[in-house]
C-alpha positions in Angstrom: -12.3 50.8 4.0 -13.9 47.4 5.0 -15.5 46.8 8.4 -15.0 43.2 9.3 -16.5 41.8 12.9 -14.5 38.5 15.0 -13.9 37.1 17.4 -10.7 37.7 19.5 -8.6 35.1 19.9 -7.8 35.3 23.5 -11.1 36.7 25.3 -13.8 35.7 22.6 -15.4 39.2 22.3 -16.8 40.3 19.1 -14.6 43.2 17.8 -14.6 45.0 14.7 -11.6 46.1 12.8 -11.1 48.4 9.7 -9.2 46.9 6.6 -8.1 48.6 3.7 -9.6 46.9 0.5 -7.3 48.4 -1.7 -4.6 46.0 -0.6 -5.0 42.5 -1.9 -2.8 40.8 0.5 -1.5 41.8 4.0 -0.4 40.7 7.4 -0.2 42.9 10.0 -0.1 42.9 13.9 -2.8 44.9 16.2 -3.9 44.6 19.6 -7.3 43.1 21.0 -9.4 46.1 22.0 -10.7 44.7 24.8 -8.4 42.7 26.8 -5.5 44.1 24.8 -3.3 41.1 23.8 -1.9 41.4 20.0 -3.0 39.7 17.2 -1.9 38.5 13.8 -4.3 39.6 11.3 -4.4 38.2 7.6 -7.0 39.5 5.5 -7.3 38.4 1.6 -9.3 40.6 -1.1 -10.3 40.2 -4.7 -11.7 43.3 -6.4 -12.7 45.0 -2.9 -14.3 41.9 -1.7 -13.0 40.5 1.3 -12.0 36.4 0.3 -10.3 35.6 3.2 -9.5 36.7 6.8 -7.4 34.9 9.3 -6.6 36.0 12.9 -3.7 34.1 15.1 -2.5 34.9 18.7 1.1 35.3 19.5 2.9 33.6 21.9 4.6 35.6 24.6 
């Protein structure tokens, strides 16, 4: 597992999140843990090493 700090965003805390490094490519949804609101998370790894990481808001 890879701990990865950013920014939310919607309120522009400083969260962390754990990704799974194991998985070269993925997109999933999870929810702010401080105001709540979900996310679109897109995190990119080559050989365990994080090489990208994107995070969207979705409209409601």
């Amino acid at each position: 597992m890879y701990e990865h700090f950013f920014q939310c965003p919607y309120c522009w805390e400083e969260i962390s999140i754990l990704l799974d490094s194991s998985i070269s490519s993925q997109t999933y949804v999870e929810d702010c843990e401080v105001c709540c609101n979900p996310m679109d998370i897109t995190p990119q790894f080559n050989d365990n090493n994080l090489v990208g990481f994107e995070v969207k808001s979705l409209e409601q």
